[in-house]
Structures are given as structure tokens and as C-alpha cells.
DOPA-9771 format. One record per residue (C-alpha): residue number from 1; x, z, y. Coordinates in steps of 0.5 Angstrom, whole numbers, plus 2048, in hexadecimal, padded with zeros to 3 digits. Layout:
<rs>
+-----+-----+-----+-----+
! num !  c1 !  c3 !  c2 !
+-----+-----+-----+-----+
! NUM !   X !   Z !   Y !
...
+-----+-----+-----+-----+
</rs>
This chain:
<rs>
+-----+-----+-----+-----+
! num !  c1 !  c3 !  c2 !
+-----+-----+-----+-----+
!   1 ! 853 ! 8ED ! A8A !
!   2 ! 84E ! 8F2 ! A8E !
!   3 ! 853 ! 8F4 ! A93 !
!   4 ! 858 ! 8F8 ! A8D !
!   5 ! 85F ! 8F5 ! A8F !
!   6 ! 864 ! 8F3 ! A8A !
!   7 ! 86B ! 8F7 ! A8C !
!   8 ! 86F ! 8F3 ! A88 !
!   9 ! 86D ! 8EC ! A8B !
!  10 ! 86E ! 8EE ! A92 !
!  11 ! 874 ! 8EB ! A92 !
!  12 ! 872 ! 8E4 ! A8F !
!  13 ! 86C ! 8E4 ! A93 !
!  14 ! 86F ! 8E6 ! A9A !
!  15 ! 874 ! 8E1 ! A9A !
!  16 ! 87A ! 8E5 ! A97 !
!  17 ! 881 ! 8E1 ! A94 !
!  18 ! 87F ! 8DE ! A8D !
!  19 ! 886 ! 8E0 ! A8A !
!  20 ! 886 ! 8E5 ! A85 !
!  21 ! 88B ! 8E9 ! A82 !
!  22 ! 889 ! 8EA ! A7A !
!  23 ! 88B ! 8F2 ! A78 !
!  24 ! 88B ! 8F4 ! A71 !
!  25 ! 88C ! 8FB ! A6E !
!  26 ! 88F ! 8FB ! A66 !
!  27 ! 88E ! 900 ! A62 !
!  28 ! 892 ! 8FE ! A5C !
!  29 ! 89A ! 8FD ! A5D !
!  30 ! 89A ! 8F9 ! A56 !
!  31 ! 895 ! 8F4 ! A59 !
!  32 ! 89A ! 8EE ! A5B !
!  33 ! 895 ! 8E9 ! A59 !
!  34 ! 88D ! 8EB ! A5B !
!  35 ! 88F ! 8ED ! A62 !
!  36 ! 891 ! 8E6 ! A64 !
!  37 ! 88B ! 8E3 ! A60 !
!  38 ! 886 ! 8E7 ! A64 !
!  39 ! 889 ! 8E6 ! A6A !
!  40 ! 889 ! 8DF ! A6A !
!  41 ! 882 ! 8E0 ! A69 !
!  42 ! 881 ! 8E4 ! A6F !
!  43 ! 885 ! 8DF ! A74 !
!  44 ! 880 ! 8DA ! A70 !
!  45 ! 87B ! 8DD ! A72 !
!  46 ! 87C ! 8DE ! A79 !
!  47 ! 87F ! 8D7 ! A7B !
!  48 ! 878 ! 8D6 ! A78 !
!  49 ! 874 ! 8DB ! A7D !
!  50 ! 879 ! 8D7 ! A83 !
!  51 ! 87E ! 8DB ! A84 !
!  52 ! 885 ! 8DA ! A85 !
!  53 ! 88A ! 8DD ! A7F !
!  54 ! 890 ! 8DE ! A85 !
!  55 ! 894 ! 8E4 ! A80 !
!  56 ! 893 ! 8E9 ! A7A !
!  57 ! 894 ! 8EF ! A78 !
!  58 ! 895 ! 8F4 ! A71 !
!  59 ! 896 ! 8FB ! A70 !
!  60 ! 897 ! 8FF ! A69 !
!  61 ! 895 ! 905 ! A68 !
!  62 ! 893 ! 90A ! A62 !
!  63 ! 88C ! 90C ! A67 !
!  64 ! 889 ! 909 ! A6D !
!  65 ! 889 ! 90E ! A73 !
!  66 ! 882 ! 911 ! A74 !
!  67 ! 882 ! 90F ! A7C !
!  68 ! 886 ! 909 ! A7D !
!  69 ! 886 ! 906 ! A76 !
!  70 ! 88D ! 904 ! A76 !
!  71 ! 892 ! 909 ! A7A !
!  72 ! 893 ! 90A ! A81 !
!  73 ! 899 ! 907 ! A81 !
!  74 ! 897 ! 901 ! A7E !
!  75 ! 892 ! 901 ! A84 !
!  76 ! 897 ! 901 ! A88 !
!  77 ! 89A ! 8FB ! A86 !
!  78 ! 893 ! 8F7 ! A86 !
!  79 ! 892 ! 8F9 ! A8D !
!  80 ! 899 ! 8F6 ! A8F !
!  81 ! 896 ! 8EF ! A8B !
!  82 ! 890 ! 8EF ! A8E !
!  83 ! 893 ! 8EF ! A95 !
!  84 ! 899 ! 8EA ! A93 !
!  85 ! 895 ! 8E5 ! A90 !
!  86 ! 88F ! 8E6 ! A94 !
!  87 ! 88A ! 8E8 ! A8F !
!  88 ! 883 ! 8E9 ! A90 !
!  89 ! 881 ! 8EC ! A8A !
!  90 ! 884 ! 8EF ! A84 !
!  91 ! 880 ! 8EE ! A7C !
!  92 ! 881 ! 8F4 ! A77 !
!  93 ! 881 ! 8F1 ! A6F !
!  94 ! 880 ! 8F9 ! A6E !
!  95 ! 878 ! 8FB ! A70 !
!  96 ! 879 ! 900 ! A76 !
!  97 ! 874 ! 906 ! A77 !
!  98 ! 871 ! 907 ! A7E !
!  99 ! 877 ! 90C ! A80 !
! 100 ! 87C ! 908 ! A7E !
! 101 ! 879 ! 901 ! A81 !
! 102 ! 878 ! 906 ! A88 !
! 103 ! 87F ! 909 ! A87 !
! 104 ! 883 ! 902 ! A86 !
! 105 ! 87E ! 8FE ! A8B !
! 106 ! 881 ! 903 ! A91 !
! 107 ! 888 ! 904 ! A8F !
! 108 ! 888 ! 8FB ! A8F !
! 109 ! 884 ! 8FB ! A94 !
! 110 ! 881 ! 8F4 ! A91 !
! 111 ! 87C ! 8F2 ! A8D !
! 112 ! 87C ! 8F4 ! A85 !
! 113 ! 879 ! 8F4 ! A7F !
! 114 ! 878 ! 8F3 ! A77 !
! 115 ! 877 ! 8EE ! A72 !
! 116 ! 871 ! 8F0 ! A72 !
! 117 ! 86E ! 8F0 ! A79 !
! 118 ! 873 ! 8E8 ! A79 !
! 119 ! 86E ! 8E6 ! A73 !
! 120 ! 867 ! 8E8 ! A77 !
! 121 ! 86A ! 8E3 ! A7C !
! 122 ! 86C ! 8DD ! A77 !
! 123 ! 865 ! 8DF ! A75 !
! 124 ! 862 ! 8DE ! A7B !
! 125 ! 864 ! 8D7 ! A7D !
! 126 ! 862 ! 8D5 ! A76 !
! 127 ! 85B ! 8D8 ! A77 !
! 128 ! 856 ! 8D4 ! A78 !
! 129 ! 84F ! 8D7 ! A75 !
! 130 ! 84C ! 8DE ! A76 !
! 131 ! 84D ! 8E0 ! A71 !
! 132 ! 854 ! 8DF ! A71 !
! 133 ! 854 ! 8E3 ! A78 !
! 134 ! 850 ! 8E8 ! A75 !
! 135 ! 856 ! 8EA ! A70 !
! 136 ! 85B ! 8E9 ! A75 !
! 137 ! 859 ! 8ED ! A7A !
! 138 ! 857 ! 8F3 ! A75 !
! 139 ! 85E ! 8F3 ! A73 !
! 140 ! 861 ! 8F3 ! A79 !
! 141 ! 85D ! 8FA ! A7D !
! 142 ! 85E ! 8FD ! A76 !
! 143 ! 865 ! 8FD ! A78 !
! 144 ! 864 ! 8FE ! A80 !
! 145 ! 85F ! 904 ! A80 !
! 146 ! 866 ! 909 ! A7D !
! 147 ! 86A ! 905 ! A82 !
! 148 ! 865 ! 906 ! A88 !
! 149 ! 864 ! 90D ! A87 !
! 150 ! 86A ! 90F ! A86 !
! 151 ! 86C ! 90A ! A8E !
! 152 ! 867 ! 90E ! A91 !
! 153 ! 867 ! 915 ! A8F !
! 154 ! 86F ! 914 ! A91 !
! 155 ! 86C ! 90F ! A97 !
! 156 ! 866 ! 915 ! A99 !
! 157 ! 86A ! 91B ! A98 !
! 158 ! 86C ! 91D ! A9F !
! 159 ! 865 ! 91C ! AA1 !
! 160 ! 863 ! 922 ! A9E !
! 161 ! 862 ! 927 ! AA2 !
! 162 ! 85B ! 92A ! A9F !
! 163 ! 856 ! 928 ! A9B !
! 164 ! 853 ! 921 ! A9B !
! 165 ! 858 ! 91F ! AA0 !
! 166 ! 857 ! 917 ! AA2 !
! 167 ! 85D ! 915 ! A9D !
! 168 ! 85A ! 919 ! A98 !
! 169 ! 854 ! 915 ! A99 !
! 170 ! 857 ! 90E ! A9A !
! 171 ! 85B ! 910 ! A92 !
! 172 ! 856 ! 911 ! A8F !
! 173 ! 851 ! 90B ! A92 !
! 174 ! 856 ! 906 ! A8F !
! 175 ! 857 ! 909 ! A89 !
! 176 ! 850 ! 90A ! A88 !
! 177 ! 84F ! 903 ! A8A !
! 178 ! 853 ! 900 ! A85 !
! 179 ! 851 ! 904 ! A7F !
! 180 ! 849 ! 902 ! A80 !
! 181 ! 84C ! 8FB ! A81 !
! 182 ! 851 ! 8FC ! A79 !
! 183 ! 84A ! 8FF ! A77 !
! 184 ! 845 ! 8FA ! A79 !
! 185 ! 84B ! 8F4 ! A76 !
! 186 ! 84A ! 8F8 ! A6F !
! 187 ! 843 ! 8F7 ! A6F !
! 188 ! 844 ! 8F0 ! A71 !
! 189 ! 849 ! 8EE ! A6C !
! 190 ! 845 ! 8F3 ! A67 !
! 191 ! 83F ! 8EF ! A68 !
! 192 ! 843 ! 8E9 ! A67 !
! 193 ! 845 ! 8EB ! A61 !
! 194 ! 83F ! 8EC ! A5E !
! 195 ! 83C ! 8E6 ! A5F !
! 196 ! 841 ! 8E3 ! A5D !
! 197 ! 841 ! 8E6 ! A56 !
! 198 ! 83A ! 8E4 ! A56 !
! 199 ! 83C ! 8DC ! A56 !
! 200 ! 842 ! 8DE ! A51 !
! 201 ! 83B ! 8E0 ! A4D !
! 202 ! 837 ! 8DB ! A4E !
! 203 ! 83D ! 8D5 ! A4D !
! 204 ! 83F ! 8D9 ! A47 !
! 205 ! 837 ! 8D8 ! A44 !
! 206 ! 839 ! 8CF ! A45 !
! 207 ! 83D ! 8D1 ! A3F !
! 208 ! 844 ! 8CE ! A42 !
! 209 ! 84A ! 8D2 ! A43 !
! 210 ! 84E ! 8D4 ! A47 !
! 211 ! 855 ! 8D3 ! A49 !
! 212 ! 859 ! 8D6 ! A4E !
! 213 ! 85F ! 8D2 ! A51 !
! 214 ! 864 ! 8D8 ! A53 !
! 215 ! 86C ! 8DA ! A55 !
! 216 ! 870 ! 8D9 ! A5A !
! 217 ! 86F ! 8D6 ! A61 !
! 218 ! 873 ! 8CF ! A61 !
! 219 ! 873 ! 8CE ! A59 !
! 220 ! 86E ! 8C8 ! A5A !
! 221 ! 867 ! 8CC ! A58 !
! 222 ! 863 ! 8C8 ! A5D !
! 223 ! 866 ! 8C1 ! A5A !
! 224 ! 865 ! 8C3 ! A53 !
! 225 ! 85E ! 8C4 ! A56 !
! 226 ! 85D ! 8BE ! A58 !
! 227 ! 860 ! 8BA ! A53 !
! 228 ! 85B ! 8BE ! A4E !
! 229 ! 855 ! 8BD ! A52 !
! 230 ! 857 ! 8B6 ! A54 !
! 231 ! 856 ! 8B9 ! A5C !
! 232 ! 85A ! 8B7 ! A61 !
! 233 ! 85A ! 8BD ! A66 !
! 234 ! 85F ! 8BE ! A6B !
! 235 ! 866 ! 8C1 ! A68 !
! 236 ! 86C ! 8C4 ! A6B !
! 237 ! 873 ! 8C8 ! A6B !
! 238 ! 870 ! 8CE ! A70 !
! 239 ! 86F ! 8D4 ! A6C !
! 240 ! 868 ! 8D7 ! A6B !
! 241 ! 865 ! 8D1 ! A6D !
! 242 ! 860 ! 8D2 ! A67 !
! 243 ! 85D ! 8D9 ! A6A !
! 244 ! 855 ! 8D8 ! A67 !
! 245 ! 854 ! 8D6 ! A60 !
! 246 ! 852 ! 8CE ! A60 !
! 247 ! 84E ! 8CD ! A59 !
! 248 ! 84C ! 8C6 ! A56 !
! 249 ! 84A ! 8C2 ! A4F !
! 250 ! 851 ! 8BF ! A4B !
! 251 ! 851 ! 8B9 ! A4B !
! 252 ! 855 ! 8B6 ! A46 !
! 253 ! 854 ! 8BB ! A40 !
! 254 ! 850 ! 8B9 ! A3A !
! 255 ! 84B ! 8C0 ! A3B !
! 256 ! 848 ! 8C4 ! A43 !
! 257 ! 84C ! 8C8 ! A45 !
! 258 ! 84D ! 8CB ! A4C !
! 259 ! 853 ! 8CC ! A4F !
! 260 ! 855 ! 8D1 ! A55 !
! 261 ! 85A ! 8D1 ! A59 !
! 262 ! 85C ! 8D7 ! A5C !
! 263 ! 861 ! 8DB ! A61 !
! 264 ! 869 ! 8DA ! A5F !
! 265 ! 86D ! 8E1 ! A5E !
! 266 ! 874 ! 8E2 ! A62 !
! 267 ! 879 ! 8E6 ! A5E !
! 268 ! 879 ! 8EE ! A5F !
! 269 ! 872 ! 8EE ! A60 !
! 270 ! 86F ! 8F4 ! A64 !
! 271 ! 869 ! 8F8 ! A60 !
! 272 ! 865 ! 8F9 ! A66 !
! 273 ! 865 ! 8F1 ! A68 !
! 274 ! 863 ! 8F0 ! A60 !
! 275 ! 85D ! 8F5 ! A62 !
! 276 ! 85B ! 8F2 ! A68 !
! 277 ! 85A ! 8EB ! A66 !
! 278 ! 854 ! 8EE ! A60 !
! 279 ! 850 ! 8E7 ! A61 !
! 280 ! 856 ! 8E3 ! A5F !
! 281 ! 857 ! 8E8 ! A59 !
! 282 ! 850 ! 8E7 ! A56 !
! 283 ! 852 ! 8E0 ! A55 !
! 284 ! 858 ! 8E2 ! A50 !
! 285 ! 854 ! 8E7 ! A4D !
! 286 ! 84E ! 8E5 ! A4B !
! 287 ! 852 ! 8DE ! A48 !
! 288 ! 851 ! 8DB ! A42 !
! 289 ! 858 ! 8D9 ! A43 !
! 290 ! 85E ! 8DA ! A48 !
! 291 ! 863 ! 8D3 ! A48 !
! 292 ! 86A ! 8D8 ! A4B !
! 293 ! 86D ! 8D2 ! A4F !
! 294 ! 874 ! 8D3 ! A4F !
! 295 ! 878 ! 8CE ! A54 !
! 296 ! 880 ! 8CB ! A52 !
! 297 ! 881 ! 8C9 ! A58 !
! 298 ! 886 ! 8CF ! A58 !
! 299 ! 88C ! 8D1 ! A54 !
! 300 ! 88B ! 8D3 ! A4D !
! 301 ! 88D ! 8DB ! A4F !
! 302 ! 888 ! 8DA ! A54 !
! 303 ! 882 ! 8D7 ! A50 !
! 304 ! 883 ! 8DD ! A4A !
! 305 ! 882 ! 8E1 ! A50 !
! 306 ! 87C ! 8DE ! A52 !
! 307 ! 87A ! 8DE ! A4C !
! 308 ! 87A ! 8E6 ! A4A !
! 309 ! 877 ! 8E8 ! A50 !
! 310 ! 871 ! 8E3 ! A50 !
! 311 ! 871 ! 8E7 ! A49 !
! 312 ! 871 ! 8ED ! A4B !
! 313 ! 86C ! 8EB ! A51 !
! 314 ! 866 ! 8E9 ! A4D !
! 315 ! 867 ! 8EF ! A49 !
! 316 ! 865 ! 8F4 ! A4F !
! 317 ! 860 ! 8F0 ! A51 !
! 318 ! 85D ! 8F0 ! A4A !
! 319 ! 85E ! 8EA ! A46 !
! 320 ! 860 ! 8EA ! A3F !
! 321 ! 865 ! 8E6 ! A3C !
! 322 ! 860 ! 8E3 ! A37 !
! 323 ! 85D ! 8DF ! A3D !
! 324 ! 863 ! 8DC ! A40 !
! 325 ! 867 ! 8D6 ! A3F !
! 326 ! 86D ! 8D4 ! A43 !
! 327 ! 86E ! 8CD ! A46 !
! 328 ! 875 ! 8CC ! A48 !
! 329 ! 875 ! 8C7 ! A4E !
! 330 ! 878 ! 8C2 ! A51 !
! 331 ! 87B ! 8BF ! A4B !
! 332 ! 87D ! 8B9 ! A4D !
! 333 ! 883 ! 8BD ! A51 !
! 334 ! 887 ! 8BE ! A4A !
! 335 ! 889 ! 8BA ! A45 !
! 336 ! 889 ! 8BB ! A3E !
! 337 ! 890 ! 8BF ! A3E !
! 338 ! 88D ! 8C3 ! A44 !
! 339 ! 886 ! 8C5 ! A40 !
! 340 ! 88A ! 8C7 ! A3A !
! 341 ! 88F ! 8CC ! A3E !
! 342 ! 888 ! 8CF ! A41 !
! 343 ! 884 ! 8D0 ! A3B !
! 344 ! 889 ! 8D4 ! A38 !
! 345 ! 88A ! 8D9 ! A3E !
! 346 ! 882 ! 8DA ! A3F !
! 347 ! 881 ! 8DA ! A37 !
! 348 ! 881 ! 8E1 ! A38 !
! 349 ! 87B ! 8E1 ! A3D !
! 350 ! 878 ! 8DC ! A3A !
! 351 ! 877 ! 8DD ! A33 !
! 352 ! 870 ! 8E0 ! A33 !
! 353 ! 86D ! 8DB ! A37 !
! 354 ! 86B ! 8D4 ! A35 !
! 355 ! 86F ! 8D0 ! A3B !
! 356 ! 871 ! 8C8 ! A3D !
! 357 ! 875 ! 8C4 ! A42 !
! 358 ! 872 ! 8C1 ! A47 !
! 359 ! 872 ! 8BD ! A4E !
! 360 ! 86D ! 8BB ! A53 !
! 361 ! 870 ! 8B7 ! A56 !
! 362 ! 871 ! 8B2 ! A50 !
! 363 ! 86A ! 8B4 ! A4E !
! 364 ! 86D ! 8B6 ! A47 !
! 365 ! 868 ! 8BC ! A46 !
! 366 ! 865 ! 8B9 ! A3F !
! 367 ! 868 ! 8BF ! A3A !
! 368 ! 866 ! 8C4 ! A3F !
! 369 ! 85F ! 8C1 ! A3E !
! 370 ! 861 ! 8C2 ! A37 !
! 371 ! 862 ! 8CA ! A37 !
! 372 ! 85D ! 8CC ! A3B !
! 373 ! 858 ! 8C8 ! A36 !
! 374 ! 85C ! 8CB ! A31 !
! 375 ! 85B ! 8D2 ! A33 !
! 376 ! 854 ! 8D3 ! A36 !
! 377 ! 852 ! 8D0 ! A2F !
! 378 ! 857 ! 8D7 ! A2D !
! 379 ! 852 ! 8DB ! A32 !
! 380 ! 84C ! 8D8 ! A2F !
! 381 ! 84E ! 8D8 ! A27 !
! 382 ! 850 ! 8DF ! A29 !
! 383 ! 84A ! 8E3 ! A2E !
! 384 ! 846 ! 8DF ! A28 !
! 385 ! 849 ! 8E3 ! A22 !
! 386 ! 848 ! 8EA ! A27 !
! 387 ! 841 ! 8E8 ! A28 !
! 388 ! 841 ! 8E7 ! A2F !
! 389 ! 840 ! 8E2 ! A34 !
! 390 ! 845 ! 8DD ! A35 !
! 391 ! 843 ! 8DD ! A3D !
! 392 ! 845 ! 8E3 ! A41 !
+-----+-----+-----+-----+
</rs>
């Protein structure tokens, strides 16, 4: 990447122990439930990136310290984890700001980063497109330019004893280098994502629309997809496996429709990495419809949770709730007593949205045909009453 090192890959890309010790700050002393539930998530994730979950740890406090995040006991007690089991890595559910990073990274003396920093290398081993690579490596120098000005002012500091000192010099090379190369990456995908609004356009002029499959990683959105589209592209449990939207003409339907599959969501998702992925959120804006795939393979607490929060996802990106329908998938994991217990839990959620049960697995995706002819008809009847297209 241009020369620009990644300090928070040091450690796997130098041959460093994949153990890792996971470390959480909770901020709410009543949560006894949610805090495990995103825990769990992160040691997912990390298993996934290749790491080794040898130990966790979890602090409660009202407020995060302003250097170490967690407090300097509590440090302490990590280093001695460290050391006991070996670890060559210590991953943060909390973000951690440059300082903090720096601070804990010298007191452990081993590698550490956030959950932000872990999805950029799951992302990593799942790209396999320039433009993938392209949104990546922006989201990863957005959070290494503060991490690295901060290293290196503490790292030249004592090399300035008088005005454009050789470490001052080399400072500001190596940041400037990174900046030009984030805003030559922000052109790029700009450029990317105007030419891509152009084929939105053009596509949008067949008279065909649009339908976004969305939601979580792992609840069964590329199988739907297939299902729908009669495809048969390659599938599998690794999260984000689905970096670049794939798009293909059903093939069941009584109507064209275009379908799309895009990028899964994680649980707690980080603004910033929202923002860096701005491809993949035009094909959610710009939809005529967006499915919310919701998996069952999790208990039914799990499922609601999982619900709400891609809810409330694709209300920041922008997607009203008269352009969605819910698809709860892998049906063929519950029987009749189990849906029945499920939808009256996830009724709250659900009652503005049309919704279905539905199983790639079992090809059983007829009623979630159904409701999305049903609902662009909806669109259509009601963008015709306002006097515009029904084609965005």
C-alpha cells in the first residue's frame, strides 16, 4: 500500500502468537444480558480473522478512562494474562482512540486493537475486487492517520532540538503520505460511486425493479439469493464473505425483478465503517425494495436483537420502512410451536412491515415472492397517485 505501514497488523504479519485475549469495558452495570450477547459476537469474529480466544476480560465502569480506556488496574491485570497464557494479542469491543491504542500497546507490550480494526482484516481475507479493496483500505488509513501522528510525535520528540529537525522531517513525510494516499482512495471510490449511480439510472430506465437483499452476516442472504435467482454461487458460514454487491434477474418470479445482494451487518455497528463502505450503501438507498434477512439459527432473544438493530441500521443509512419487508430465514430450523413462540416476541417489530418465514435451504421462498410483488405493486399504485415515477 504504497510503503504506508499498518501498525495494527504488525503483529500477524510478523509472526506473532494468534492467541488473543478479548477485553470489554461495560458501561451500563444493569446490563446482564447484552454485554455477553456482543461478546460473543467479537470472539466470532475473531475465530474468524484466525485467532486463538485463549481468555476474556470484562470491566464495569460508569465512564471509560480517558487514557487506557479501562482503568490502570485493570491493565495490570491484563499484562499478567498476557504473559500467562502467551498472548499475542489483546482485541477491544470498545473503539479505542489513538492515545488509548498507544497507551495500552506499551504497558502489554503486544499487539492490540479494536473491533473496528478486527472487521477491516475479516474484510481483508474476503476481498477479492478492487473495489472492495478500495473501501477497505480507506476505512483503515481513516483510523491509522490519528494513530500514527500521535506515535510519531511521541516517536520524534526527542529529535527536536531545532527547527526541521530530521524527526520532524521524517513525521511529517509519513503522514503526509498517508493523507494524499486517504484522499486519492476518496476520489477513487467517489469516482466509483458516480459511475455507479449512472448504472442505477440506466437500469432504473428497463422499468425493472430493485430489490436489496439486506441484514446480518451469516443469516442466509446469499442462499436466499440464489434460491431466488436460480444461481448457484459459492456460499459459506465465513462472515463477509459478500464484500461487493452481486446482482442478477429472479428467476422464479411472475415479474423482472432485479435482485442484490449486499454486505452483511454485525451487531453494534461502528458509524465510521457505515460511512467507509459508501458503494455498498447506494445499492440499499437507491432500492425499490430492501428484504431484511433475519437468520433463526440463534435463540429467539438473540433473533429480536438482531432484528432491532438491522432496524435501526437501515434507518441511519436511510431506508424508509415503506420500502422493506422482513424474511425470517431458515425456517426449516423451527417447527410450528417454535414460529408461533417467535412471532409473538418479534410482533412489536414486525407489525409495520409485511414479513414471512422462509428457508434456502428447503427452497421455500414462494411467500416471500408473494410479498414483494404485493409490495412493489403498493409502490407503484402509490408513487402513480403522487404523480411520480415508479422507478427511482
Amino acid at each position: 500500500m504504497d510503503g504506508v505501514a499498518m501498525p495494527w497488523c504488525e503483529g500477524i504479519t510478523h509472526g506473532r502468537s494468534q492467541r488473543a485475549i478479548l477485553c470489554m469495558l461495560k458501561t451500563n452495570p444493569h446490563d446482564h444480558f447484552l454485554f455477553k450477547v456482543y461478546l460473543d459476537e467479537l470472539e466470532r469474529l475473531a475465530v474468524a480473522a484466525g485467532f486463538e480466544i485463549v481468555d476474556r476480560i470484562v470491566q464495569t465502569r460508569l465512564k471509560p478512562k480517558s487514557n487506557f480506556l479501562i482503568g490502570r488496574g485493570k491493565v495490570e491485570e491484563l499484562k499478567k494474562l498476557v504473559k500467562l497464557h502467551r498472548a499475542g494479542h489483546v482485541i477491544f469491543y470498545n473503539s479505542l482512540s489513538s492515545r488509548q491504542k498507544l497507551a495500552i500497546s506499551n504497558v502489554l507490550e503486544c499487539d492490540v486493537l479494536d473491533r473496528y480494526e478486527l472487521t477491516l482484516l475479516i474484510f481483508d481475507a474476503s476481498a477479492g475486487d478492487k473495489v472492495s479493496k478500495l473501501q477497505i483500505e480507506y476505512a483503515r488509513l481513516r483510523k491509522l492517520a490519528p494513530f500514527l501522528k500521535l506515535q510519531a510525535s511521541l516517536k520524534y520528540r526527542r529529535e527536536h532540538p531545532f527547527f526541521r529537525s530530521m524527526g520532524e522531517y521524517a513525521f511529517h513525510s509519513e503522514l503526509n503520505a498517508i493523507k494524499k494516499r486517504e484522499k486519492r482512495i476518496r476520489q477513487e471510490i467517489d469516482r466509483l460511486a458516480w459511475e455507479k449511480l449512472q448504472q442505477i439510472k440506466r437500469r432504473s430506465k428497463l422499468g425493472i425493479p430493485t430489490v436489496v437483499l439486506s441484514g446480518m452476516y451469516n443469516a442466509g442472504k446469499s442462499s436466499l439469493f440464489n434460491v431466488l435467482c436460480g444461481e448457484n454461487r459459492p456460499v459459506c458460514d465465513f462472515p463477509f464473505t459478500t464484500l461487493s454487491s452481486k446482482y442478477q434477474l429472479n428467476g422464479l418470479s411472475s415479474q423482472k425483478i432485479f435482485f442484490v445482494d449486499t454486505i452483511g451487518f454485525v451487531l453494534d455497528l461502528d458509524p465510521m465503517l457505515i460511512d467507509s463502505f459508501k458503494l455498498n450503501l447506494l445499492d440499499l438507498k437507491t432500492a425499490d425494495l430492501v428484504v431484511l434477512v433475519v437468520g433463526l439459527d440463534n435463540p429467539s432473544d438473540i433473533v429480536y436483537l438482531k432484528l432491532k438493530e438491522s432496524l435501526a441500521i437501515l434507518k441511519e443509512i436511510g431506508v424508509s420502512e415503506s420500502r422493506m419487508v422482513v424474511a425470517l430465514n431458515k425456517a426449516d430450523l423451527l417447527d410450528s410451536n417454535g414460529k408461533l413462540q417467535l412471532t409473538f416476541l418479534l410482533s412489536p417489530l414486525l407489525n409495520h412491515f409485511k414479513w414471512t418465514f422462509t428457508s434456502a435451504k428447503k427452497k421455500d421462498v414462494s411467500s416471500l415472492l408473494s410479498i414483494i410483488e404485493e409490495k412493489l405493486h403498493e409502490l407503484r399504485v402509490a408513487h402513480s397517485l403522487e404523480g411520480a415515477p415508479y422507478i427511482r
